[in-house]
MIMIPA-836147 format. One record per atom (N, C-alpha, C): residue in three letters; x, y negated, z negated; residue number from 1; atom name. Coordinates in steps of 0.001 Angstrom, whole numbers, padded with zeros to 6 digits. Each point is the difference from the previous one (the first is absolute). Layout:
r r: Ala | u: X | v: Y | w: Z | k: NUM | a: CA $
...
***
This chain:
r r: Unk | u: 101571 | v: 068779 | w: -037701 | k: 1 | a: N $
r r: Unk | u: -000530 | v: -000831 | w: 001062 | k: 1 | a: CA $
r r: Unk | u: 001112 | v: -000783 | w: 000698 | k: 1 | a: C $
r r: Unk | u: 000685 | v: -000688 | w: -000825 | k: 2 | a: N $
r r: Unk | u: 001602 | v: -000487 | w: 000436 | k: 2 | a: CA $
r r: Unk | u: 000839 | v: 000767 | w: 000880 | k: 2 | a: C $
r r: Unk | u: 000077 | v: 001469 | w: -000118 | k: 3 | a: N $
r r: Unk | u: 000671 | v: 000771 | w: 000704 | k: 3 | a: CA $
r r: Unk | u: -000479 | v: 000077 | w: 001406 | k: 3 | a: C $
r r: Unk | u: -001639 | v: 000436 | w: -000051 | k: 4 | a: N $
r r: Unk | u: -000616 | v: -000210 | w: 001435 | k: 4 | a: CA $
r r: Unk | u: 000373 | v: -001236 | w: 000942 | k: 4 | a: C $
r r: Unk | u: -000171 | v: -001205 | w: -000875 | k: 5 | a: N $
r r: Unk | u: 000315 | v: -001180 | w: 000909 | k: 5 | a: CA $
r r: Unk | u: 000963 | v: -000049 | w: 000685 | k: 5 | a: C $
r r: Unk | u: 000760 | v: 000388 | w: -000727 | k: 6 | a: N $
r r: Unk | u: 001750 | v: -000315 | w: 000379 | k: 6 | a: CA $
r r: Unk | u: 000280 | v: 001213 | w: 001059 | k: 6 | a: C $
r r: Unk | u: -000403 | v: 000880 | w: -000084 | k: 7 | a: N $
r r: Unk | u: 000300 | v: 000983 | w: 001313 | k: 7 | a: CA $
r r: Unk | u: -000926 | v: -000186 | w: 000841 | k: 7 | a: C $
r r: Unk | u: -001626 | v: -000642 | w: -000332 | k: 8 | a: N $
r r: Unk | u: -000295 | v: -000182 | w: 001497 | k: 8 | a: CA $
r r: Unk | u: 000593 | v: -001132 | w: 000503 | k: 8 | a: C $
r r: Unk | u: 000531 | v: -000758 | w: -000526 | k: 9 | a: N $
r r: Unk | u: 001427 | v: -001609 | w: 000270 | k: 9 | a: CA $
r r: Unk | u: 000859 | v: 000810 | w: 001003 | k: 9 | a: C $
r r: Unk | u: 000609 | v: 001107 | w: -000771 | k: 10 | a: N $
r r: Unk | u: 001515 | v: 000084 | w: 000524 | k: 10 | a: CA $
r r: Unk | u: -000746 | v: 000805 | w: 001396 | k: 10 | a: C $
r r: Unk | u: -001229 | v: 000802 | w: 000027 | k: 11 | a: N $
r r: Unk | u: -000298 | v: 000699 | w: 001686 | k: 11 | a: CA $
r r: Unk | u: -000666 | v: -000815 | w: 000570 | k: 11 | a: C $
r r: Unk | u: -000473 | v: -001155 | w: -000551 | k: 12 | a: N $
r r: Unk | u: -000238 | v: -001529 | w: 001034 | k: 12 | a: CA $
r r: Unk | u: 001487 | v: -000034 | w: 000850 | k: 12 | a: C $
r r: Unk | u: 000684 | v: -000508 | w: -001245 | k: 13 | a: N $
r r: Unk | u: 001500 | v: -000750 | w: 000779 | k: 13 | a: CA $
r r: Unk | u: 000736 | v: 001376 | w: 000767 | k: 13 | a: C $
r r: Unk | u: 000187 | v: 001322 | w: -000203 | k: 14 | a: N $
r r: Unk | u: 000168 | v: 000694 | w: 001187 | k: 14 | a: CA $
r r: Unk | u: -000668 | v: 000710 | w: 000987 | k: 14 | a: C $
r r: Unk | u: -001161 | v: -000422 | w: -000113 | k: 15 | a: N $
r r: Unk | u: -000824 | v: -000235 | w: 001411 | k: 15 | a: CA $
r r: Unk | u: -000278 | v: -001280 | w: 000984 | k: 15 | a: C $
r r: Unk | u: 001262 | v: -000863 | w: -000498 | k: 16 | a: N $
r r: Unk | u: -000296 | v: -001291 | w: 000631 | k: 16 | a: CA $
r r: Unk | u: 001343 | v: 000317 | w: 001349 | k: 16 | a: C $
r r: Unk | u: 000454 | v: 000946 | w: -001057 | k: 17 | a: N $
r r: Unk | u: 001850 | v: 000235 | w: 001099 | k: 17 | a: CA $
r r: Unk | u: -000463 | v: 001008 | w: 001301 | k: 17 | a: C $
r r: Unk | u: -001510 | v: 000293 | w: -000422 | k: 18 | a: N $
r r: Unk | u: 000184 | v: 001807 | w: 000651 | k: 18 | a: CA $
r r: Unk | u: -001013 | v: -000783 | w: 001033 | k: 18 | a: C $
r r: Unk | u: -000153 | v: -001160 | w: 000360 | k: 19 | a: N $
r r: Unk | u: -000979 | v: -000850 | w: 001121 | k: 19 | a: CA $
r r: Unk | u: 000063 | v: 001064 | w: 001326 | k: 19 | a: C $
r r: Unk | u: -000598 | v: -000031 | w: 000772 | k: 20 | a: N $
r r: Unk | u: 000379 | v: 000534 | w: 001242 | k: 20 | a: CA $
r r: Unk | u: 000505 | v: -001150 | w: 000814 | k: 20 | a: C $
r r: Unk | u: 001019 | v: -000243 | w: 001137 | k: 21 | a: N $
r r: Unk | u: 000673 | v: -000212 | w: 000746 | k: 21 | a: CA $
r r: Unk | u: -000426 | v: -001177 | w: 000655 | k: 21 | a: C $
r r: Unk | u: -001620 | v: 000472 | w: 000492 | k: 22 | a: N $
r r: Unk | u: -000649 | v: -000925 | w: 000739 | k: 22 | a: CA $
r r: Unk | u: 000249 | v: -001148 | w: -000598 | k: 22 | a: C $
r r: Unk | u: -001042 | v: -000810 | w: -000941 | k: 23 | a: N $
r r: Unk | u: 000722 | v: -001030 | w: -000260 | k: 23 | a: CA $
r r: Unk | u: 000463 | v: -000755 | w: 000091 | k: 23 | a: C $
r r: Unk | u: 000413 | v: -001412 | w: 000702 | k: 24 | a: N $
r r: Unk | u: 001087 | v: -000366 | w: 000161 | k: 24 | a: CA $
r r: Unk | u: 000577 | v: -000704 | w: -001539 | k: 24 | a: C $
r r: Unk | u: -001329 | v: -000937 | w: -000260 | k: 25 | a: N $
r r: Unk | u: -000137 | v: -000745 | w: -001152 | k: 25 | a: CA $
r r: Unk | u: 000797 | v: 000928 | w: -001252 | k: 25 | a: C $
r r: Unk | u: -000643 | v: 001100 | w: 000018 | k: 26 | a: N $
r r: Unk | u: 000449 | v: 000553 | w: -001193 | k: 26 | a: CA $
r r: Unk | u: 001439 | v: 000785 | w: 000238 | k: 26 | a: C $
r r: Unk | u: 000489 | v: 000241 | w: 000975 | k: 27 | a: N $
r r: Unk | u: 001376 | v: -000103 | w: -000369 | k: 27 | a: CA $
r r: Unk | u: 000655 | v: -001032 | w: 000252 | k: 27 | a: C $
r r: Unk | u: 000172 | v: -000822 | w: 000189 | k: 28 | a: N $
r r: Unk | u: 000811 | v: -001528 | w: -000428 | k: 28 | a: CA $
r r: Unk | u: -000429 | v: -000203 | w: -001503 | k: 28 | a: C $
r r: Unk | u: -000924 | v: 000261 | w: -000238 | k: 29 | a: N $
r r: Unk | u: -000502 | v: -000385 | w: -001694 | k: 29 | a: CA $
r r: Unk | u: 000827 | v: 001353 | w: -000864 | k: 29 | a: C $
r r: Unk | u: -000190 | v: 001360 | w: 000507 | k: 30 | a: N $
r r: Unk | u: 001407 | v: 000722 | w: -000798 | k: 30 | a: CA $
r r: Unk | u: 000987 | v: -000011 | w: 000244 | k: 30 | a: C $
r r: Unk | u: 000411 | v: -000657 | w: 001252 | k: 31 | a: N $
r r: Unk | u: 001529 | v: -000009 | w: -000172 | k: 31 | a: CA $
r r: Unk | u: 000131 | v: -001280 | w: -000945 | k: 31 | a: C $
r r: Unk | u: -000349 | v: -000867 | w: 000109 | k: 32 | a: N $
r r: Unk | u: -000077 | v: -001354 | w: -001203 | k: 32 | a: CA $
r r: Unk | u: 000045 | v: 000676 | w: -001271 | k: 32 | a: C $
r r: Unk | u: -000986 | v: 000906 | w: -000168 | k: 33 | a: N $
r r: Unk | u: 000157 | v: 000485 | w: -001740 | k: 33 | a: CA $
r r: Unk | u: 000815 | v: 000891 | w: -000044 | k: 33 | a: C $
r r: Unk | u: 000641 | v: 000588 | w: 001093 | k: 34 | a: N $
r r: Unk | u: 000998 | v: 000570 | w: -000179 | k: 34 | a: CA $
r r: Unk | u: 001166 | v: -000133 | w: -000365 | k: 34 | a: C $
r r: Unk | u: 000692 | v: -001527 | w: 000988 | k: 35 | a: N $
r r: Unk | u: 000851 | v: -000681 | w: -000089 | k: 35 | a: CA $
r r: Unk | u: 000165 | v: -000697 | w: -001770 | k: 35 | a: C $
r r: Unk | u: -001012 | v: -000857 | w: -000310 | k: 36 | a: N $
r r: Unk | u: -000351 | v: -000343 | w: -001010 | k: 36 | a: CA $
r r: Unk | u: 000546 | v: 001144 | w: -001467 | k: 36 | a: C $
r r: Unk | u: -000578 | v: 001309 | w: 000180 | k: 37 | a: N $
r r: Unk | u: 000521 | v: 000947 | w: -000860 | k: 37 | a: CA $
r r: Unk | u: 001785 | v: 000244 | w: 000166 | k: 37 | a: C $
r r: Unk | u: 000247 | v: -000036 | w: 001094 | k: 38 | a: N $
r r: Unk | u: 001816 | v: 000267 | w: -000141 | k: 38 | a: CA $
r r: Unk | u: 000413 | v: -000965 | w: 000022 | k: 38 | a: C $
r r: Unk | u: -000596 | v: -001655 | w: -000380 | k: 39 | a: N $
r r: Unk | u: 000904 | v: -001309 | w: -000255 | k: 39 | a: CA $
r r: Unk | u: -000364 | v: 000426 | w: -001806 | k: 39 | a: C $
r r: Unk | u: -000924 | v: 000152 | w: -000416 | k: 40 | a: N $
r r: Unk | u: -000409 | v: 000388 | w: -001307 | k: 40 | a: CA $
r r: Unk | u: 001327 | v: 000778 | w: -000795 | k: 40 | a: C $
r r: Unk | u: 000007 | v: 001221 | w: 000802 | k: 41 | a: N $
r r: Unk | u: 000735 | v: 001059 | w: -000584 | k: 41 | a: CA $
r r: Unk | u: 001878 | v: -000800 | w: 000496 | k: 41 | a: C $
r r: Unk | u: 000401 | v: -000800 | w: 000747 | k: 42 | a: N $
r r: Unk | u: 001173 | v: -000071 | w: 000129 | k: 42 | a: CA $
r r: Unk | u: 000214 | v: -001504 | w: -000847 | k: 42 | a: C $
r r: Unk | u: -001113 | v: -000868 | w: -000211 | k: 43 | a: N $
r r: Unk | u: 000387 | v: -000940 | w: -001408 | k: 43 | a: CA $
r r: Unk | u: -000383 | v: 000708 | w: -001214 | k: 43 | a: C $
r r: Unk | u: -000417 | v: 001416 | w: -000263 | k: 44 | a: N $
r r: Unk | u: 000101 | v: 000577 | w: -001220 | k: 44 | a: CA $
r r: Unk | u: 001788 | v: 000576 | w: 000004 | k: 44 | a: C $
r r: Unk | u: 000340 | v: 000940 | w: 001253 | k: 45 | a: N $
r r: Unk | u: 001028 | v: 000474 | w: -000228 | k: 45 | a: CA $
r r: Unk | u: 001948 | v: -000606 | w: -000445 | k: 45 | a: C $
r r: Unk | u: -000546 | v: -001313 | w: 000792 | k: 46 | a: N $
r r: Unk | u: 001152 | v: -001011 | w: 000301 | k: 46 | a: CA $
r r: Unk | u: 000465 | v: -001763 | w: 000144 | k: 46 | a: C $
r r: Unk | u: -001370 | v: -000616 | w: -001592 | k: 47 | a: N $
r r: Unk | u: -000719 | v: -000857 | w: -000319 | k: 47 | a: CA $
r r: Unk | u: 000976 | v: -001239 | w: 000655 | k: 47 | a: C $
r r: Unk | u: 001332 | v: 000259 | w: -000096 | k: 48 | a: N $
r r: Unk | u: 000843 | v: -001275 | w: 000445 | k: 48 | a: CA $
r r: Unk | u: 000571 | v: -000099 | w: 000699 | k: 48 | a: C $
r r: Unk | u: 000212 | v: 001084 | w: 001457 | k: 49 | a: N $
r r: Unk | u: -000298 | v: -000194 | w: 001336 | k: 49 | a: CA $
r r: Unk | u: -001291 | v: -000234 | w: 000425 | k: 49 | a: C $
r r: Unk | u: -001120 | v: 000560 | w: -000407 | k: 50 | a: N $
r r: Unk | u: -000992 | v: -000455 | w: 000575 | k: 50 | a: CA $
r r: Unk | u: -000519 | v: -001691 | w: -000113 | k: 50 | a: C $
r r: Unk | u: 000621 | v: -000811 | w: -001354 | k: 51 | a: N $
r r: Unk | u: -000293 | v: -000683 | w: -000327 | k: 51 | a: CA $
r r: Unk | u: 000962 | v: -001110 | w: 001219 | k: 51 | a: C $
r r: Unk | u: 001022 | v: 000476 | w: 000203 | k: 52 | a: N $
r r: Unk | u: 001224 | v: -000399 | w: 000725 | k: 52 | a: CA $
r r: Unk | u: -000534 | v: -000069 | w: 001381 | k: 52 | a: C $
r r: Unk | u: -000608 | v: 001318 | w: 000628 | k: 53 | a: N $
r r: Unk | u: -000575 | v: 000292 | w: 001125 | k: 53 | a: CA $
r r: Unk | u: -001144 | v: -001312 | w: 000285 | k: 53 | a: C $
r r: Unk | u: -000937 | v: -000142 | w: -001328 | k: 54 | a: N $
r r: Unk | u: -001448 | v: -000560 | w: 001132 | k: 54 | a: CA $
r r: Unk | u: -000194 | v: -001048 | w: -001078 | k: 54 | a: C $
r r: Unk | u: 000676 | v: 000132 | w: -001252 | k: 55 | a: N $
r r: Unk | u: -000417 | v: -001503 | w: -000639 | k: 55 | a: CA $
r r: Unk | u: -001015 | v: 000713 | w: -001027 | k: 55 | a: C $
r r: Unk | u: -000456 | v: -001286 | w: -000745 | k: 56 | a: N $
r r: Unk | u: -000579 | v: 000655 | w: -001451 | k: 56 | a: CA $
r r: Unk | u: -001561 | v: -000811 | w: 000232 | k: 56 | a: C $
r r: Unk | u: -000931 | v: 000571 | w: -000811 | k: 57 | a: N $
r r: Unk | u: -001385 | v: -000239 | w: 000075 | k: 57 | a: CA $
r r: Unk | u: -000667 | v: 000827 | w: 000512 | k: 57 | a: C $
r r: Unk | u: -001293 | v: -000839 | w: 000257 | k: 58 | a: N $
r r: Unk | u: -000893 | v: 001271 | w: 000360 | k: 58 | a: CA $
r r: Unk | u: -000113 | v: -000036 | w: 001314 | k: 58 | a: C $
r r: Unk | u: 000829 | v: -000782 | w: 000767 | k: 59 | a: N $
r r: Unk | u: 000619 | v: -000055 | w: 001354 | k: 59 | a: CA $
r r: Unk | u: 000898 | v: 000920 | w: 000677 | k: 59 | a: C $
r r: Unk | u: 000487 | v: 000535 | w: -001033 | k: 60 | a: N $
r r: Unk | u: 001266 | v: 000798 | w: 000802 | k: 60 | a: CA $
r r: Unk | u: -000540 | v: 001630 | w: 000113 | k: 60 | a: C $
r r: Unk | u: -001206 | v: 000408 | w: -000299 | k: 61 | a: N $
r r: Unk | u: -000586 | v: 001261 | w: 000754 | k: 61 | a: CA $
r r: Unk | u: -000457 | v: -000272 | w: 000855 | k: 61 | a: C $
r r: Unk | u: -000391 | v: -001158 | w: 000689 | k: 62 | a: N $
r r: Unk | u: -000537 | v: -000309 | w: 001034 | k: 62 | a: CA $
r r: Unk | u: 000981 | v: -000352 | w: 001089 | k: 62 | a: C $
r r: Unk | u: 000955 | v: -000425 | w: -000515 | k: 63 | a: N $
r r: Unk | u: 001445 | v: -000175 | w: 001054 | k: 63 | a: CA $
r r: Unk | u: 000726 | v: 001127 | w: 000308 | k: 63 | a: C $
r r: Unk | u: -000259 | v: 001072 | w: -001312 | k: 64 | a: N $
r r: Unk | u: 000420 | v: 001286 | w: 000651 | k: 64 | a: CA $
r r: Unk | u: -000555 | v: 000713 | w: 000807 | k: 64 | a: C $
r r: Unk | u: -001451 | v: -000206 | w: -000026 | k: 65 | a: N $
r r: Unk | u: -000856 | v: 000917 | w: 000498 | k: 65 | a: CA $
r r: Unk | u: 000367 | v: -000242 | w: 001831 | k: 65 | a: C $
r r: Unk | u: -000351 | v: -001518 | w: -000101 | k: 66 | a: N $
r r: Unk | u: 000080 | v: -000764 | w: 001559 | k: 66 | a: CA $
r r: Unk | u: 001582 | v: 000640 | w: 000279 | k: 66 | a: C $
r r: Unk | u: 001348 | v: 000328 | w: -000706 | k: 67 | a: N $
r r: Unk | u: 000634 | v: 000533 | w: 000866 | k: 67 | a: CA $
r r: Unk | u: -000010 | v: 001237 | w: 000309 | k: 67 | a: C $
r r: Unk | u: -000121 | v: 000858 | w: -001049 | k: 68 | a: N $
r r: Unk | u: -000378 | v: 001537 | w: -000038 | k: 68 | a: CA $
r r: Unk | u: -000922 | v: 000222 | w: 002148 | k: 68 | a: C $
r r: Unk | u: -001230 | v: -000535 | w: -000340 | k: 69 | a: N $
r r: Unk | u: -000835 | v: -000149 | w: 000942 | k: 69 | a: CA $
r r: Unk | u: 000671 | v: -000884 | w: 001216 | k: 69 | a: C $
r r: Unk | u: 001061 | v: -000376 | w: 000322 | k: 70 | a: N $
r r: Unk | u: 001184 | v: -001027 | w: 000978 | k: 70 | a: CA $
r r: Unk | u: 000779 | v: 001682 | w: 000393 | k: 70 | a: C $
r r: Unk | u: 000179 | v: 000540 | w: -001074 | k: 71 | a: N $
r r: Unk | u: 001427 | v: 000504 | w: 000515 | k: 71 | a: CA $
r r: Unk | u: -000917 | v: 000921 | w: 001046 | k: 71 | a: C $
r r: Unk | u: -001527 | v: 000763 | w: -000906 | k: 72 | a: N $
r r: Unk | u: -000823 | v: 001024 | w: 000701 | k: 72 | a: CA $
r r: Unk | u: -000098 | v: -000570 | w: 001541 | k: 72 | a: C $
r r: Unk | u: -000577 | v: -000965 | w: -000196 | k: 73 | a: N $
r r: Unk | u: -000443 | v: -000182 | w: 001623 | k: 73 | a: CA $
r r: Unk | u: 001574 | v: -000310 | w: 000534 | k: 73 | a: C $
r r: Unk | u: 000895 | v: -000056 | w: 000046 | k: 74 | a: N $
r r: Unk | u: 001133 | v: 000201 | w: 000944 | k: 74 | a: CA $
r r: Unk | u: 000354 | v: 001341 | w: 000119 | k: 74 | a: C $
r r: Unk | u: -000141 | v: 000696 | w: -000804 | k: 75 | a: N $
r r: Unk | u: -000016 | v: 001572 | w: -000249 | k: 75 | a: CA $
r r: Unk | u: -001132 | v: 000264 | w: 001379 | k: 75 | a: C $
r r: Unk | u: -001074 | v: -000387 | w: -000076 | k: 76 | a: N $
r r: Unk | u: -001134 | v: 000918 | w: 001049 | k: 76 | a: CA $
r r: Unk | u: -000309 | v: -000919 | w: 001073 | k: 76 | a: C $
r r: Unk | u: 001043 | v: -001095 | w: -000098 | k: 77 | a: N $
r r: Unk | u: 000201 | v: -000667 | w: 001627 | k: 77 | a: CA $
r r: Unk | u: 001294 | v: 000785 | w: 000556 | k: 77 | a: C $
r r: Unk | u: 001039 | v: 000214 | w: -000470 | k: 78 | a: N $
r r: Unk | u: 001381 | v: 000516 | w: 000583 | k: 78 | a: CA $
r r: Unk | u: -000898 | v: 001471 | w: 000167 | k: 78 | a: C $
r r: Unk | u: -000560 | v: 001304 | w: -000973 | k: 79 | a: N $
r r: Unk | u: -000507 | v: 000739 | w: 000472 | k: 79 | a: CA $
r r: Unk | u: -001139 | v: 000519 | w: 001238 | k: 79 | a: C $
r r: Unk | u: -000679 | v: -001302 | w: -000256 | k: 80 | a: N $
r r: Unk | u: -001240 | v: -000402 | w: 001380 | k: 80 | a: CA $
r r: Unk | u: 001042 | v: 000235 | w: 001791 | k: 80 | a: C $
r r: Unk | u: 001398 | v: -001015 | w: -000152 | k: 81 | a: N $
r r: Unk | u: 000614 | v: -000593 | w: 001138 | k: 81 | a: CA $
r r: Unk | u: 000775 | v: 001438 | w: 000647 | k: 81 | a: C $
r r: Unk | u: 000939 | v: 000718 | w: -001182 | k: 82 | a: N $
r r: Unk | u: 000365 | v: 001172 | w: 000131 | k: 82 | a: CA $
r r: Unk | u: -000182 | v: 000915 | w: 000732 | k: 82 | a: C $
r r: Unk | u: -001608 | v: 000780 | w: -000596 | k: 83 | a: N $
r r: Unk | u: -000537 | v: 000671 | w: 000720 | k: 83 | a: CA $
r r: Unk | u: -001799 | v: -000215 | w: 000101 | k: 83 | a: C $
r r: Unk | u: -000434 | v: -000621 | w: 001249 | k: 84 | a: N $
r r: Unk | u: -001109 | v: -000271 | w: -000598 | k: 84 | a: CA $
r r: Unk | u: -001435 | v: 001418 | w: 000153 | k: 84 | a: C $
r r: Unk | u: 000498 | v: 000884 | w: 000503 | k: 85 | a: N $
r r: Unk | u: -000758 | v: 001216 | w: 000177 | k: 85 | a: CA $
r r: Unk | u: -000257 | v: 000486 | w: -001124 | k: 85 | a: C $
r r: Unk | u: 001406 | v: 000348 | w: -000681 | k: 86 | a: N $
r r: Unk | u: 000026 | v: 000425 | w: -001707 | k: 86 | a: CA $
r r: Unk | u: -000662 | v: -000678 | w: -000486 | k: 86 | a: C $
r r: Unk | u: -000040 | v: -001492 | w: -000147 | k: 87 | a: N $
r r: Unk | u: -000535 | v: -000902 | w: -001317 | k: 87 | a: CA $
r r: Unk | u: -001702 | v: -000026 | w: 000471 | k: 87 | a: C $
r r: Unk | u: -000454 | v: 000320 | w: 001195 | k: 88 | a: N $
r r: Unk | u: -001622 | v: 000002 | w: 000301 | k: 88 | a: CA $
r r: Unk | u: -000500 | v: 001504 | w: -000661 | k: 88 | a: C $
r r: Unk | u: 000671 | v: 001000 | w: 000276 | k: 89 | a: N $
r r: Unk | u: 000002 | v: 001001 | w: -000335 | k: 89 | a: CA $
r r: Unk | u: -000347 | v: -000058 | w: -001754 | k: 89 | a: C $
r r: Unk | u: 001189 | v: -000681 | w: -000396 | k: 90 | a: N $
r r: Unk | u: -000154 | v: 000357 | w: -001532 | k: 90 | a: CA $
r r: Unk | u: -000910 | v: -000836 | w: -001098 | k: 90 | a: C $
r r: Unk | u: -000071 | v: -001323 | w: 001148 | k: 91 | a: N $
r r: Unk | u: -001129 | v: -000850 | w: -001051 | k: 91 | a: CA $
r r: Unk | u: -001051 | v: -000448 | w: 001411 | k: 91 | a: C $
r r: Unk | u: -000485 | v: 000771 | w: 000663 | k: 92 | a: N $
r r: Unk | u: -001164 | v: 000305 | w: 000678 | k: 92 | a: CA $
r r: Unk | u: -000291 | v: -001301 | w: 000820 | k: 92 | a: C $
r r: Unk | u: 001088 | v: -000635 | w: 000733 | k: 93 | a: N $
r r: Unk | u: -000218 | v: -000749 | w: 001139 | k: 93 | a: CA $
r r: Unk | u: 001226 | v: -001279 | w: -000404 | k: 93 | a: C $
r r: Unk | u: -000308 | v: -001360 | w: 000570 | k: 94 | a: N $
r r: Unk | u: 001191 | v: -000633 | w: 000113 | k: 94 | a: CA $
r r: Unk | u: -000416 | v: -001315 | w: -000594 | k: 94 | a: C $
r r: Unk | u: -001470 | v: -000445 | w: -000725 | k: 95 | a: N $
r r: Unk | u: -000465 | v: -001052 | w: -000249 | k: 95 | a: CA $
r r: Unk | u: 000075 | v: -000363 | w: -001139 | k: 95 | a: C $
r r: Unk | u: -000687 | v: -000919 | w: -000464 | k: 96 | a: N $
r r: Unk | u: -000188 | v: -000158 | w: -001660 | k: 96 | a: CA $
r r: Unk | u: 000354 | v: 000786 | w: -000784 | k: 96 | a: C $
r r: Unk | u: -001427 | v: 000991 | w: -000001 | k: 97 | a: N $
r r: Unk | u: -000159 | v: 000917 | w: -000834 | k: 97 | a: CA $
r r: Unk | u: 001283 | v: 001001 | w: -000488 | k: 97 | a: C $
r r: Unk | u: 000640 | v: 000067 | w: 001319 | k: 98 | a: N $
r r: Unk | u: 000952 | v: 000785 | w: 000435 | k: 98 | a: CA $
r r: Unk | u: 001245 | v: -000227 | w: -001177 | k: 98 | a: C $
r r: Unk | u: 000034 | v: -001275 | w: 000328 | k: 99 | a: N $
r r: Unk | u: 001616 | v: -000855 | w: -000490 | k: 99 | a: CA $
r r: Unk | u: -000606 | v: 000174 | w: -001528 | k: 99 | a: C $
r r: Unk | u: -001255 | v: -000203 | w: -000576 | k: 100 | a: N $
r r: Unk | u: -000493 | v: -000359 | w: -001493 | k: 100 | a: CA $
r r: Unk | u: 000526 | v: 001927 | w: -000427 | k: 100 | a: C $
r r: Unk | u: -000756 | v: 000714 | w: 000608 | k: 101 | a: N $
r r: Unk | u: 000188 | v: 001132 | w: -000456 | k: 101 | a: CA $
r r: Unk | u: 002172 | v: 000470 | w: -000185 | k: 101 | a: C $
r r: Unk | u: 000601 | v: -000844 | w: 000698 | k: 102 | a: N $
r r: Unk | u: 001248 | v: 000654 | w: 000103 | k: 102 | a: CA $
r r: Unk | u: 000454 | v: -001109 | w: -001094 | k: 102 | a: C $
r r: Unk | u: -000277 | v: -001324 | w: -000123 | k: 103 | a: N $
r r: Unk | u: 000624 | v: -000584 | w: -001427 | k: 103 | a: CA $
r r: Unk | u: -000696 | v: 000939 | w: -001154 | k: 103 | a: C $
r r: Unk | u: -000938 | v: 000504 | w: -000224 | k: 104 | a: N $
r r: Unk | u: -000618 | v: 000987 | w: -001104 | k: 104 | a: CA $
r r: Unk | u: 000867 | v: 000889 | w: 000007 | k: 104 | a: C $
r r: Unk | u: 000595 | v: 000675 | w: 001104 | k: 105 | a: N $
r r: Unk | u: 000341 | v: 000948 | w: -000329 | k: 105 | a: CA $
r r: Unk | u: 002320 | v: -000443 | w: -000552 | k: 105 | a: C $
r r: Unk | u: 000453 | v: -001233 | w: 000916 | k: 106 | a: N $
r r: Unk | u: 001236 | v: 000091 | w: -000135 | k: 106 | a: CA $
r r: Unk | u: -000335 | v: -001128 | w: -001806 | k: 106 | a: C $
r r: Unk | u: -001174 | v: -000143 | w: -000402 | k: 107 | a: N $
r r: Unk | u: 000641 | v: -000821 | w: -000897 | k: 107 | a: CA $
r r: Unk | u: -000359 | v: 001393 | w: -001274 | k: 107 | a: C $
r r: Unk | u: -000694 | v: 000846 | w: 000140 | k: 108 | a: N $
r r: Unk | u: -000589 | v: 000729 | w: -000481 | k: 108 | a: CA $
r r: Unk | u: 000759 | v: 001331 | w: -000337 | k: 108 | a: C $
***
C-alpha cells in the first residue's frame, strides 16, 4: 500500500511540472519550485559557499531562490529587448504570462 502512495506522490509532483503554459499563476509557482530545487541541490553540493553565498537558516533558500529568480527575469528582460518577435513567438506574446512562462523556462 506504501508503494502505491508514494508513486501516486511522485506522478502528483511530475504532473505539477507538465502544467500547460496557459497559466500564468502556475508557472511563476514552478519556476519558484524550481528555483527552490537548484538552491537545494547547490547547498547540498557546496555547503560553505552556499553558506558564504546567502547566509545560514531557514532564510537562506529563500535568499537564494529570490536571486536565482533576479538573475531569470534579467535573463527574459535582455531576451524580451533583443528580439522581441522571437521572445512572443516562443513564450506566446509579450505580457505576464509571457515573461512567467520564460522565468520557468530560464530558471528551469
Amino acid at each position: 500500500m506504501k508503494h502505491h502512495v508514494l508513486g501516486l506522490a511522485a506522478v502528483a509532483v511530475a504532473g505539477a511540472f507538465a502544467l500547460p503554459s496557459g497559466a500564468s499563476a502556475s508557472a511563476l509557482s514552478d519556476a519558484r519550485a524550481l528555483a527552490k530545487l537548484d538552491c537545494a541541490q547547490e547547498r547540498a553540493e557546496d555547503p560553505i559557499e552556499f553558506r558564504l553565498a546567502y547566509g545560514t537558516g531557514h532564510r537562506a533558500i529563500v535568499r537564494c531562490v529570490r536571486v536565482e529568480l533576479r538573475k531569470a527575469a534579467l535573463d527574459c528582460r535582455e531576451d524580451r529587448l533583443e528580439d522581441p518577435a522571437e521572445y512572443r513567438a516562443e513564450y506566446g506574446g509579450s505580457g505576464r504570462a509571457a515573461f512567467h512562462r520564460c522565468l520557468r523556462d530560464k530558471v528551469g
